[in-house]
N, C-alpha and C positions, 0 to 999 in steps of 0.2 A: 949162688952169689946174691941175688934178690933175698934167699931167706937170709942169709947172714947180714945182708946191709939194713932192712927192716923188721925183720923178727915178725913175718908173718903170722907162723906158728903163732907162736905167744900172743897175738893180737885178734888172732880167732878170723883168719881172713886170707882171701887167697887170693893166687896173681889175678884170675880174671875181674873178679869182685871190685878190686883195688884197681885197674885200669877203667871199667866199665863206671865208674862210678867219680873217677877221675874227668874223665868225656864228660861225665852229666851234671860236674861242675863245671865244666868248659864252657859248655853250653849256657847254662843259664846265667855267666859272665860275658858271654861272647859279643852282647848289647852296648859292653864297652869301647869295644872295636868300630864303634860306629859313632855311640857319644862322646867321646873322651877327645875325639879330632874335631867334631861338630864344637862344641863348649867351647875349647882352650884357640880354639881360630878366631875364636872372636875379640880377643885380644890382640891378633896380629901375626900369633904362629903359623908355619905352614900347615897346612890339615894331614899332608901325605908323612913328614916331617914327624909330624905327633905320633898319627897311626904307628910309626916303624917304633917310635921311643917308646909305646903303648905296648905292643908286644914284648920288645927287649925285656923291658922294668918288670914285665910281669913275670917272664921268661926268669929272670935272675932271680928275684924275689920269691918266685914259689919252688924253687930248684934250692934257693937255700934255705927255705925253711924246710926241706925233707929232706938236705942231707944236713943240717945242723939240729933240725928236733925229731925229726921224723914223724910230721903230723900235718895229716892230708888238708889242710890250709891253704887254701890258693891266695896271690899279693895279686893286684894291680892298680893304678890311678884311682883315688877315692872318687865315688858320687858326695858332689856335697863342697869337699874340696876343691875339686876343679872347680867348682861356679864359682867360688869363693876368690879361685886365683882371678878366672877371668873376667867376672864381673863386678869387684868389689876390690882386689887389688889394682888390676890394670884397667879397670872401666871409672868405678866411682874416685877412687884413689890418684888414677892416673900414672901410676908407674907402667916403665915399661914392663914388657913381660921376663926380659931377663934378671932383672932388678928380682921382680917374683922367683923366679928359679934360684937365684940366690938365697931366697929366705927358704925355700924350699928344701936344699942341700944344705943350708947350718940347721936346720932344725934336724934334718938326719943323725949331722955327726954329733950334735947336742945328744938325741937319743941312742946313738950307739955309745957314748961313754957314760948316758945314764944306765943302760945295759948293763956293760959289763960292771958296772961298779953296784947291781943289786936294788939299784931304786926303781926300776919301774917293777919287777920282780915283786919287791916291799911293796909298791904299790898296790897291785894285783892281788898280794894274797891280805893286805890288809882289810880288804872288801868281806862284811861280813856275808857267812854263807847263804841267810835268807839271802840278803839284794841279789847273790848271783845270781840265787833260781830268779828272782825278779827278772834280772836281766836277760836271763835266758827267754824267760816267756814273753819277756819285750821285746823279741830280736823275732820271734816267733811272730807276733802281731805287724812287725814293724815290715816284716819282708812279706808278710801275707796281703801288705796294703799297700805295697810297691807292686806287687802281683797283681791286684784287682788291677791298680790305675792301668799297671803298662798293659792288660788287656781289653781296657776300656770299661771294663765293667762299673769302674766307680771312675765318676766323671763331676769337672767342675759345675757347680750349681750357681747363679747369683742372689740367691732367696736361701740357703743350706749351706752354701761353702761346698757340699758335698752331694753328691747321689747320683744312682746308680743311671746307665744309659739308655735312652730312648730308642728302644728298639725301632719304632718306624722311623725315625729322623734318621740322616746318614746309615741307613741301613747295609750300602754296599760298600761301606766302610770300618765306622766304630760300629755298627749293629752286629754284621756277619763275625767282627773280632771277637767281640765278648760273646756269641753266641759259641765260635772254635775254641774261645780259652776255657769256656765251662763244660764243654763236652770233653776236652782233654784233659780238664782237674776230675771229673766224674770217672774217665776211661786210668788216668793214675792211680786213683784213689781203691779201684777193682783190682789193677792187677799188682799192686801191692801187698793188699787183703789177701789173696791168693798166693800172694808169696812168689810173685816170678820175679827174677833175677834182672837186674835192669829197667821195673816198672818206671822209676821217672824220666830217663831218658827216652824208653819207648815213648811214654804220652806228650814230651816234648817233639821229637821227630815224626809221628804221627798226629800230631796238631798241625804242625809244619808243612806235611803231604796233604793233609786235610784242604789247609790253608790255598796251598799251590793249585788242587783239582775246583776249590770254588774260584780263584780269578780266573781258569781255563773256563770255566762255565760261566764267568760275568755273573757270577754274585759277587762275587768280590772286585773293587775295580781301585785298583792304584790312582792316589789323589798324592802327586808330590808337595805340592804347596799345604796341601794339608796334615803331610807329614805320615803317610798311608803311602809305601814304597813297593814296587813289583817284591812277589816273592820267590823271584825263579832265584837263584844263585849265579852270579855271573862269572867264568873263566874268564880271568884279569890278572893280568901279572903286576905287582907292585912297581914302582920309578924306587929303586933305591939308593939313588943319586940325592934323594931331598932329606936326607937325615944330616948332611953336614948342614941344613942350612938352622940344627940344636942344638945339635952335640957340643958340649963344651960350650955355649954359649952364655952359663950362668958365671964364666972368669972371662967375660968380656960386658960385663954391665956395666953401665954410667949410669954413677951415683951423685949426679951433677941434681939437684933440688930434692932429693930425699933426705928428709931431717933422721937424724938418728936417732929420736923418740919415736917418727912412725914406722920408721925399719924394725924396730922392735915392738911396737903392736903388729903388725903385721905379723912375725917371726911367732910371737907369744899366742896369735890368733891360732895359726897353722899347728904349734907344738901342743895346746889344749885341744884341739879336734881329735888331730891325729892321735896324738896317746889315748884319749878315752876312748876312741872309735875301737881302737884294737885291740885295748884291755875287754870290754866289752863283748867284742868279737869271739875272742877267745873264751871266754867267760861261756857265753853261750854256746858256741859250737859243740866247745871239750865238753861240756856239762850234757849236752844230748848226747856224744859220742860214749860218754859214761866213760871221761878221761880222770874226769875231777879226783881226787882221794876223797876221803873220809871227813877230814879238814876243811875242803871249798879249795884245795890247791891242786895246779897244774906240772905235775914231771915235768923238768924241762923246759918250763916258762921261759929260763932267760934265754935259752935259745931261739926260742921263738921269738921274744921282743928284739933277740938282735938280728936274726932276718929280715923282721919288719922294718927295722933301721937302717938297713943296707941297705935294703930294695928302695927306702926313699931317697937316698943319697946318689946312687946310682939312679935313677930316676931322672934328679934334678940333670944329672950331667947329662944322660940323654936326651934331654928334652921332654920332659913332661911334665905335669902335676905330684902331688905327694901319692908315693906308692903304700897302700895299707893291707892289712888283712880281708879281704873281703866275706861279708854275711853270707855270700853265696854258697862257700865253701858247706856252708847247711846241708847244701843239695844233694853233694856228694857225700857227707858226713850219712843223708838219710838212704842214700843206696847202699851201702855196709862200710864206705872208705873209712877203716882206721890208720892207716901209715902214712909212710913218706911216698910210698910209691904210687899213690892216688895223686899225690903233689908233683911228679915228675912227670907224670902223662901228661897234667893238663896244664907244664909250664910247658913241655913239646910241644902240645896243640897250641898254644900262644906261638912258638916260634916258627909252627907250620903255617899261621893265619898270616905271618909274613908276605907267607908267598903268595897266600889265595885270600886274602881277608876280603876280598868281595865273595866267595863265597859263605863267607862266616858273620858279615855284615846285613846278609841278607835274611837270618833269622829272624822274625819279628820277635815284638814283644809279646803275642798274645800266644806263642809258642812254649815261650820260656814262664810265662805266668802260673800255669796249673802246676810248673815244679815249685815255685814260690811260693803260693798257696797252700798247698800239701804239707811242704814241710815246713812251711811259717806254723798247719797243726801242730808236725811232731814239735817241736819247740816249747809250743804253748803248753806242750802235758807237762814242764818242769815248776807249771803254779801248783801241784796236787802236792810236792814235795816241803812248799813251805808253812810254818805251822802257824794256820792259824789260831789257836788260842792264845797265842802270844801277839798282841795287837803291837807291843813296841816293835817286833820284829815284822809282822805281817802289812801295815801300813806302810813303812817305807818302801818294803818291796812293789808293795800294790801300784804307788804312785811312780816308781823306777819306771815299772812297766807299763802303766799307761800313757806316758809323757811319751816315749819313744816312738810309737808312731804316730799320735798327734803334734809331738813340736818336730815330725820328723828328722831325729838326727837320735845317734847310741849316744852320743856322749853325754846328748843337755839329759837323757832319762838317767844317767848313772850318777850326775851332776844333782839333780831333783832326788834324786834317792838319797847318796851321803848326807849331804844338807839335812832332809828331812829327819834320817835314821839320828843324826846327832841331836838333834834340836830335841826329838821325841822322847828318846832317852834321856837325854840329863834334863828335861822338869819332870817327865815319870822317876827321878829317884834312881837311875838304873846307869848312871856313868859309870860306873866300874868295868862294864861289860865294852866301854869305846876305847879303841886304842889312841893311843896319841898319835899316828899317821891319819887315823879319820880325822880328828879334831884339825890337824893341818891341811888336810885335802876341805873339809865343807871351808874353812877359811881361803882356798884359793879359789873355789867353787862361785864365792860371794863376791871376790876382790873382781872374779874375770868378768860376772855381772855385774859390775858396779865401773870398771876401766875399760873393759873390751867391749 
């Protein structure tokens, strides 16, 4: 049954591979489970409320992207998005937070009829094949530098903006982290080379246990206010009584002082992240999975963008933020996951964290960073694919990929890329080679920086 619903065979991958690799996406998203109710409470939602819509949205969204495209893609509530919602719509903005979930759920069904009617698709492959590899090895850089931070290793500077941690300063806190996440990118990075089966999950759960035998020992010492939390796992059973105080709550918004020009900056804000996040996404992942064809296109695209368009639809009705594609899915992508059925394990683990997500909240981040790290490298090896003797085509790419984890977000580097690849071409003499979807993508590119 498995072989026939995913084509294992054909995909050079078997049932263990595809589950074990599923898990190890789970994991290094599992941090969501813990941010995504912290963030969006601060707007007014329940926390307990969010958690449960947090699981659902993912639960849905990664369950239909492997039985609608069959591609180990995990969905859940964007990083980046949520701030967006809760501190920029309902904070600076002042709308309530369901007024938000409304903008939320029309930009869903906006991109589910952009779906199936081939435009985001047209999108997607109008992207020429350099910027992909760009963007691939932007996604590579961009998650290796969400790895550092969440394991402390790279830490705020006021003289730098950036640099790395002061091992003697908080030592039983950010020191001992960054010192557990670099032994566990070192202890990945071995049993990968060796070829064991599971190596990034292992060096996750074994950072983990690491983690738990130094606060037994008081090297490591929990500082709540400082955002350094026990790491035992706690048996807690969920209140699942606090999900009606969501559900459905985006068709009971008052729309009593919201002008209809900024419901649609809002909407227009939300619908340009989201779609470039997950073009993006996909871009990257498929292209390390070595999904891509010959062309720069993905089998199957629109099925995937209309997953990604459900799971935010549904979303909004449960209660949460915009549901997207998540970078993470890398993780699992670098432990062999090519199916859908690497996408079914770890929409079940979402719906298992239901019940125990204080066990699954309790993974740090400097657990999940050496997987980050590791495969933010593989990533990075799709810049040897772009040619550089061709500076029209190698400069856009360059600058895709370095924006994305300096302006950190996928979309402004895929945004910096189009733009530039247009501009560079038509005064090098070389327009013939732009389609006319580029030429209208850097124009929306420019309008959203110039009105958004």
């Amino acid at each position: 049954m498995l072989e026939k619903l995913f084509q294992l065979k054909e995909n050079n991958t078997t049932v263990r591979t595809e589950v074990i690799a599923g898990i190890t996406t789970f994991m290094t998203m599992a941090y969501i489970l813990a941010v995504n109710p912290n963030l969006l409470s601060a707007s007014g939602m329940d926390a307990t409320a969010v958690l449960i819509a947090t699981c659902l949205a993912s639960f849905i969204g990664t369950l239909a992207m492997a039985l609608l495209a069959n591609y180990p893609f995990a969905l859940a509530p964007g990083m980046g998005l949520n701030a967006y919602f809760a501190f920029t719509v309902c904070g600076t903005m002042g709308y309530s937070w369901k007024v938000a979930l409304v903008a939320v759920f029309a930009e869903g069904i906006i991109f589910i009829v952009l779906s199936l009617t081939n435009v985001r698709e047209a999108v997607f492959n109008a992207i020429p094949l350099s910027l992909k590899k760009g963007v691939g090895a932007g996604i590579g850089l961009f998650i290796a530098f969400i790895g550092l931070q969440g394991a402390h290793v790279v830490v705020d500077n006021s003289s730098t903006l950036l640099s790395y941690v002061d091992f003697r300063e908080n030592w039983h806190t950010e020191g001992i982290c960054a010192l557990l996440a670099l032994a566990g990118l070192l202890l990945t990075a071995v049993l990968y080379i060796k070829k064991v089966k599971g190596s990034i999950l292992i060096g996750i759960l074994a950072t983990w246990i690491l983690g738990m035998l130094c606060q037994a020992a008081g090297i490591y010492q929990p500082d709540a206010e400082a955002g350094f939390y026990s790491l035992y796992p706690l048996l807690a059973l969920t209140d699942f009584s606090k999900i009606g105080e969501t559900f459905g709550q985006c068709f009971t918004a008052d729309f009593g002082g919201v002008g209809v020009l900024n419901f649609i900056v809002v909407l227009l804000s939300f619908l340009f992240v989201d779609m470039f996040d997950t073009i993006g996404t996909l871009i990257g992942v498929s292209d390390k999975a070595g999904m891509l064809d010959q062309d720069g296109k993905l089998p199957r695209v629109k099925q995937a963008l209309l997953a990604d368009a459900i799971a935010t639809s549904a979303g909004a009705v449960l209660g949460t933020s915009t549901t997207t594609t998540f970078v993470e899915s890398s993780a699992g992508v670098g432990a062999g996951a090519r199916t859908g059925l690497a996408s079914v394990t770890t929409g079940f683990m979402f719906l298992l964290a239901i019940f125990f997500a204080p066990v699954f909240t309790a993974i740090p981040g400097f657990a999940t960073a050496p997987a980050l790290i590791f495969v933010g490298f593989l990533m990075v090896s799709a810049i040897v694919k772009i040619d550089f003797e061709d500076m029209s085509e190698a400069v856009p790419a360059y600058l895709c990929l370095i924006a994305m984890p300096l302006m950190y977000s996928i979309a402004e580097g895929i945004a910096v890329g189009v733009i530039s690849y247009v501009i560079i071409n038509m005064v090098c003499g070389k327009a013939k080679k732009i389609t006319p979807l580029m030429y209208v993508l850097a124009v929306l590119f420019i309008c959203k920086y110039i009105f958004l």
